[in-house]
Every structure is written in structure tokens, then in C-alpha cells.
Residue, then its C-alpha position, 0 to 999 in steps of 0.5 A: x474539512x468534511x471533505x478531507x474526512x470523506x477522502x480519509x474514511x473512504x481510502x482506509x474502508x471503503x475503497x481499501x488499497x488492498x481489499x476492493x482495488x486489489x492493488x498492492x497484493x504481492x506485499x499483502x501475501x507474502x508479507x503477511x506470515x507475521x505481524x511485526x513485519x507487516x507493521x514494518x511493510x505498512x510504515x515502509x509503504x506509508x513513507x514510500x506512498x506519501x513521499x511518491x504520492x507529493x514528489x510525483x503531483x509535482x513532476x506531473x503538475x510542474x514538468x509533466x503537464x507544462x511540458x506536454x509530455x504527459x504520456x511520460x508519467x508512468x515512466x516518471x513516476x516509477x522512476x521515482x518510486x524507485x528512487x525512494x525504494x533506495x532511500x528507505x532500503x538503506x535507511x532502514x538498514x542503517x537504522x533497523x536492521x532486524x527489520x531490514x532483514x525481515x522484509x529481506x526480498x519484500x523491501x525492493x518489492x514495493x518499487x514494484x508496489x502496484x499500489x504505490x504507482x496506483x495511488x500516484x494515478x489515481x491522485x491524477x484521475x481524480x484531480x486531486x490538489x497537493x493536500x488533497x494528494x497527500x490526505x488520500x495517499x496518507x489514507x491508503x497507506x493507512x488502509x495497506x497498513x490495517x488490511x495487512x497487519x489484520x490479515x497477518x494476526x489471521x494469518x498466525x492464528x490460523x497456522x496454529x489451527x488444525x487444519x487438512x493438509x491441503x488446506x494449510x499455508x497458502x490455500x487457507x490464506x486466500x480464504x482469509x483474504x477473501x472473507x477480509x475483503x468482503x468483511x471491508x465490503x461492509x463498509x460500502x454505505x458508509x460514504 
């Protein structure tokens, strides 16, 4: 059980996603301008991540290896992630529409989510097994979700600042994300 905390503790704070990967960064930018849709993106990711992070230690393990064709993972492994892009697009829009129109042109982005691929990877460096795959991946998720909602409450409260000209919009928001980044830094001790 320890193990799976030091896995969990360590994928949200610690090596963060986001923050100390720089995994996942597209999404974390540009749909960080409000909060209610970055709980949207986070949730969107968690379902996307965890459901990619199971199928593809599957093919990997069960196809892939067996096989010897592991050189094929990455092609594999975006295959499915698109996959299951499709299916939360379209749930999504059935379900939430409101939120579906939120994300707009950020929901087909996640197939190209780096992180989502990154997690999937990196489940094979570090030779996780199923439950250990579906922890970490649950875990990074959870890290996507806090820095973005995080970054995004910065975001809105720093557009309502008085800031130069120069500084508003973008610049003032790479500041933010890179004092957020060595704010999750502290936690390196941690584990």
C-alpha cells in the first residue's frame, strides 16, 4: 500500500505532469483562461489518461511484446488515444454541451496531449504492473487537473490586475506558470 502512495504523492507534487515534466503544456496554456473549463479538461484527461494508460499496457504487454513488435508502440499507442478522444467528444457533446463548447478546439487537442502519450510511456520505462499503471495514471491526472485549475483561478485573478500593457495576457501568464512550477519544486523532498 505504501508503494501505491509513494506512486500517487509523487505523480501529483512531486514530478507533476505539467509543472516538472513539461508534459501536457498546450492544454495547460490555453485552457487555463477559466476555471470552469479547466475542471472540464482535468476530468476530460483523467478519463482519457486512465482509460489510455489501461488499454495501451494491454496492447503493449499482450500484442505488442508477444509479437515482437514493440517498435510499433508509439504508433499504437496514439491510435488509441485518438480513439478514445472520439469517444469523450462525443459523449460530451451529448451529455454537456455547455462544456463541449467550452473546450471548442482544446477537446480534439488532448489526442495530441503529449502527456497522455508521455504517462502510457512512461508506464513502460518504469515497468509498472496493471495496478501500478492505473495508480500513476489516475495520479498524473489528478496532477493535470490541480496545476491547471490552479493556474487558471491565477489566471482570472491577474486579468482583473493593473498590469503595463506589455505585460497582460500571455506574458503575465508564463510568469505565473513558472513561479507555479518551482512553487510544486518544493515538494521535491518530499519522497
Amino acid at each position: 500500500m505504501e508503494h501505491y502512495l509513494i506512486i500517487l504523492v509523487s505523480a501529483i507534487f512531486i514530478n507533476n505532469i505539467v509543472l516538472s515534466r513539461f508534459l501536457g503544456v498546450c492544454p495547460f496554456l490555453g485552457v487555463s483562461k477559466n476555471t470552469s473549463t479547466a475542471v472540464g479538461m482535468g476530468g476530460a484527461v483523467l478519463f482519457v489518461m486512465t482509460v489510455a494508460t489501461i488499454v495501451t499496457f494491454l496492447i503493449y504487454n499482450y500484442l505488442l511484446l508477444p509479437l515482437n513488435i514493440a517498435y510499433l508502440q508509439t504508433v499504437a499507442y496514439i491510435l488509441v488515444i485518438a480513439f478514445l478522444v472520439q469517444v469523450v467528444e462525443i459523449v460530451l457533446k451529448k451529455v454537456s454541451p455547455d462544456l463541449y463548447q467550452a473546450l471548442g478546439v482544446f477537446l480534439p487537442l488532448i489526442t495530441t496531449n503529449c502527456a497522455i502519450l508521455g504517462v502510457a510511456i512512461l508506464v513502460v520505462q518504469n515497468e509498472y504492473n496493471l495496478m501500478e499503471s492505473v495508480v500513476f495514471a489516475i495520479a498524473n491526472a489528478i496532477g493535470f487537473t490541480l496545476a491547471i485549475v490552479l493556474f487558471s483561478s491565477l489566471r482570472e485573478h491577474i486579468d482583473r490586475a493593473d498590469l503595463p500593457p506589455a505585460m497582460k495576457g500571455v506574458p503575465a501568464a508564463l510568469i505565473m506558470a513558472g513561479i507555479l512550477s518551482m512553487a510544486f519544486m518544493g515538494f521535491a523532498g518530499l519522497v
